[in-house]
N, C-alpha and C positions, 0 to 999 in steps of 0.2 A: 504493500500500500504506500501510496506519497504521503508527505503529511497532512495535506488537507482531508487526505481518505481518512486516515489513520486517528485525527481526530473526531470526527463524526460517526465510527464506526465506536470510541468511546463512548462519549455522549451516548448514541443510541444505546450500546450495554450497559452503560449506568441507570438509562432511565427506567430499562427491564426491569434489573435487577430490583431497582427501589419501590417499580412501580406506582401509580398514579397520587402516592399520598406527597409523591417531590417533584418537586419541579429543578430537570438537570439543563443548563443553560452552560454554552462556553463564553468570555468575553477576553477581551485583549487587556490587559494589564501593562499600562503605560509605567514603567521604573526609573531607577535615577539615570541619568545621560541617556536617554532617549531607548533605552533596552524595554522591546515589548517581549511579550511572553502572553502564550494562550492559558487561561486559568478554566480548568472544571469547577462550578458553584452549584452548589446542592440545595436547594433550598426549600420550608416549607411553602405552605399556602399561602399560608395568615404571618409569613414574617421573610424578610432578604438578607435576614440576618447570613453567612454560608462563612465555612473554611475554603480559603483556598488553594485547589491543587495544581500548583505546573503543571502541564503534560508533557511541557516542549524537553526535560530529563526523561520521559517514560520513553515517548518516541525513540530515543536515542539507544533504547534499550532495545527496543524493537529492530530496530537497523541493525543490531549488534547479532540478532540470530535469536529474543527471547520469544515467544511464542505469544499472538497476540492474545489469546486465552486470559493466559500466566502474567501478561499486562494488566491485562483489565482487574483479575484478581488482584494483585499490588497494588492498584488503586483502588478495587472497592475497600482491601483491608485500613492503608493509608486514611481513607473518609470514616471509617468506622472507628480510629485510632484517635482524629484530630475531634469527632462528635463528643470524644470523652473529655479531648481535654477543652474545647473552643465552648466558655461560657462567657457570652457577650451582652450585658445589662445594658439594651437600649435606653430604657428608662433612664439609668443614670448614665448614660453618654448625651442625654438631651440635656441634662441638669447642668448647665453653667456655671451656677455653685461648687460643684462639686469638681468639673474638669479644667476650670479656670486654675488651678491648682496643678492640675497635670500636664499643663501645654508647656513645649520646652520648643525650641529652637535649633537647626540645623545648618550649615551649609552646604551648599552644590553649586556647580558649573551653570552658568545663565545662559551660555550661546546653547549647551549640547540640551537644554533643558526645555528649549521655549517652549516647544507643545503643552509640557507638564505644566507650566508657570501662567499659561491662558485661565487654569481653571484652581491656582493653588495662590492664595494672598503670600506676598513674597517682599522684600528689600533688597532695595540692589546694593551693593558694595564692591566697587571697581569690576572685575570679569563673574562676582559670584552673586550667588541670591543667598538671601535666606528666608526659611521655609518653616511654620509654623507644623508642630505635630503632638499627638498626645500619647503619651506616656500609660496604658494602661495595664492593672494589675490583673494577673489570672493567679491561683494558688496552683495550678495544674504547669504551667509553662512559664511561671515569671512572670516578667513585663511583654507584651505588646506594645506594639506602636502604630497609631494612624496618621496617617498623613490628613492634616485641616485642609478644605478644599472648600472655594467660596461657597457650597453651597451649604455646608456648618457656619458659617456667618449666619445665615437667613434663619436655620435650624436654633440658633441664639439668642438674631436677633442683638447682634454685638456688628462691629467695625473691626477693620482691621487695624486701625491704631490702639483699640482696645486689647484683639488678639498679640498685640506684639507685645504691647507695657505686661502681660501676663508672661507672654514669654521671657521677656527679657528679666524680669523678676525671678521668676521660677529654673532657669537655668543654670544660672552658677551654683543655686543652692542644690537641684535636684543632683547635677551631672558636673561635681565639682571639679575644675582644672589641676592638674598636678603636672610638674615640669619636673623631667629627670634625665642626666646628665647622660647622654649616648653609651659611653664604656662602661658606665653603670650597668646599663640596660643587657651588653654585648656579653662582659663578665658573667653579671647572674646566667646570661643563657649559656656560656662554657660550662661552668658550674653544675648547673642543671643535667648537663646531658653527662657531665665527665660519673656526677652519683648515679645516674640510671646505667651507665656503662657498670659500673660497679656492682649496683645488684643485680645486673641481667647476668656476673661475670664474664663479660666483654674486655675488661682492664680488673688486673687488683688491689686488693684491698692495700696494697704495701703503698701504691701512688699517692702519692701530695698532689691533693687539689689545688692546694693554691697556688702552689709553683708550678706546677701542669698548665693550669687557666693564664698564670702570669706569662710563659709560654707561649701560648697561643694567641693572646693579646698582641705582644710581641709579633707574631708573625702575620699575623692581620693589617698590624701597621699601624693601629689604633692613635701609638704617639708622633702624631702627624702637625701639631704645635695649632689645629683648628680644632675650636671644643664647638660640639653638637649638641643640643638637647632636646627630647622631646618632649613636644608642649599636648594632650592629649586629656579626657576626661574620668572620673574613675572609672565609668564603664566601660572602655574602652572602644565604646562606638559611637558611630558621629563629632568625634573628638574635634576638630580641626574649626567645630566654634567658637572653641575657648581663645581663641584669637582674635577673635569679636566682643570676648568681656569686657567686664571696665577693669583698668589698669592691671588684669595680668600681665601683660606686653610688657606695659608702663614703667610696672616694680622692676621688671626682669629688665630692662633695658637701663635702668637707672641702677640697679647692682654689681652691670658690668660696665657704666658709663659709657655706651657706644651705641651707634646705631644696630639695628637689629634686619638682621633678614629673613626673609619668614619663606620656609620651600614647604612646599604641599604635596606632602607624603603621600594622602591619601586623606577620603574624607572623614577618615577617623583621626587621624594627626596630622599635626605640621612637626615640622623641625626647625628648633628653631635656634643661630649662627651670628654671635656679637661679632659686628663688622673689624674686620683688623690689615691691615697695610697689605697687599700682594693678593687678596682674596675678590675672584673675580665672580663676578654675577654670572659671568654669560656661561661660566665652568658650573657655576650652581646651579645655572635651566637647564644646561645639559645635564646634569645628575639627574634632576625632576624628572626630565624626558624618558631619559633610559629606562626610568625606576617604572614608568606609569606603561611604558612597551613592554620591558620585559617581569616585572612583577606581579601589576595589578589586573583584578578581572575590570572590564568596561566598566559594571556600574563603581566602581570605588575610585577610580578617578577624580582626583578634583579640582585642576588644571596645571596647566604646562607653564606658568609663567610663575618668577621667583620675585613674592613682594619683599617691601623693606620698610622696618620701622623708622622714623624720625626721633632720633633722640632729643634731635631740639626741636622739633614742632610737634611733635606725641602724636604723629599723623602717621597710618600705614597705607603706602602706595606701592605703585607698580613699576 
């Protein structure tokens, strides 16, 4: 089957299987930097509440030699899986009381995004947007997150200069900033892997880790007289708005007394580089570059260009 086949040929077996009490529907799923993906939604009569499943991974599965049977089965199991844990209180996602409290802020890419940005209240900030979203609690899966999209304005009955002041409130506290020194970061993960080598007995128990790691440091290159740090959130996603706080930048650029240059890892972190004599920008978009070709999947992307803080105007440009 093509994938167009291969979709509809789901569909139609989902909706056998569930029969007449669901309504199975595909629709296109607009993601960050412009990545669509076909989503199966299950849903009842009396509500659109649905989990939803990729298919465009099953497909792939399919291509691979797996039997479309044995497909369809792995999704109906998957929806039977995500019913157990996908508990979604419309009632309290209409209560503005209560999610006003849980709307936090993001950034992404504004050129690769526009489609997305027609129907999502957004800030521009030089190549980037940002993007309102909520925050919500399951005990089954954690936190969720929705993306606000102007039609939750009408649903509130709120402004988007409203939806931001909540944002920009709610996001330092919710998804607090933490900045930590690159070789910190490099070190613990020598470390890390040098003890799992140990008890898988890979290496023994006789090695010095610390001399091993210091070692390895060493041969990395690490002391290269440029210190890195990454700037990122506790939870370690969507990081890279913490650059948009108020005065984390600020402190961190006034501790090192220098300008700051800020390279966009990804849209979970930046990295962020006190300006020093010989250290060239156009060598730090080329890192970016490389990093977002051969690193990053598409959507984590969050552009190719290397801003810089103003130590003396406390202004971040391009």
């Amino acid at each position: 089957m093509e994938y167009m086949e291969f979709i509809e040929y789901v569909r139609a077996a989902m909706a056998t299987i569930l029969g007449d009490d669901k309504i199975v529907t595909v629709k296109e799923i607009l993601k960050n930097n412009g990545q669509e993906y076909d989503a199966l939604l299950i849903t009842d009569k009396d509500s659109n509440i649905s989990p939803t499943i990729y298919l465009n991974s099953f497909y792939d599965e399919y291509v691979s030699g797996k039997e479309s049977g044995e497909v369809v089965r792995e999704i109906y199991e998957f929806y039977e899986d995500s019913c157990n844990d996908f508990i979604f209180d419309m009632d309290v996602f209409s209560d503005y009381s209560i999610m006003s409290k849980k709307i936090v802020f993001k950034v992404i890419n504004k050129a690769k995004n526009k489609k997305l940005l027609k129907d999502v209240p957004h800030i521009t900030k030089m190549d980037l947007a940002l993007v309102p979203y909520c925050m919500v609690d399951n005990d089954s899966f954690g936190t969720a997150t929705v993306l606000i999209q102007k039609s939750h304005l009408a649903l509130w009955n709120k402004s988007e200069k409203e939806i931001f002041e909540a944002a920009y409130e709610n996001t330092p506290r919710i998804l607090q900033a933490e900045i930590r020194n690159m070789n910190d970061i490099i070190r613990e993960m020598f470390m890390d892997d040098l003890r799992r080598k140990q008890v898988n007995g890979e290496i023994g128990f006789d090695i010095d880790i610390n001399l091993k790691t210091k070692e390895l440091m060493e041969d990395v290159g690490t002391d290269n007289g440029i210190e890195m740090y990454v700037l990122t959130n506790n939870h370690r996603s969507n990081g890279a708005a913490c650059m948009f706080y108020d005065d984390v930048i600020r402190n961190f650029a006034k501790e090192h007394k220098s300008d700051i240059f800020i390279l966009p890892s990804s849209v979970h972190e930046v990295i962020l580089v006190p300006a020093i004599d010989g250290l060239s920008k156009n060598e730090l978009t080329l890192m970016v570059q490389d990093v977002n070709k051969e690193e990053l999947s598409a959507e984590e992307i969050l552009s190719s260009h290397v801003y810089i803080y103003s130590y003396e105007s406390e202004e971040i440009g391009m």
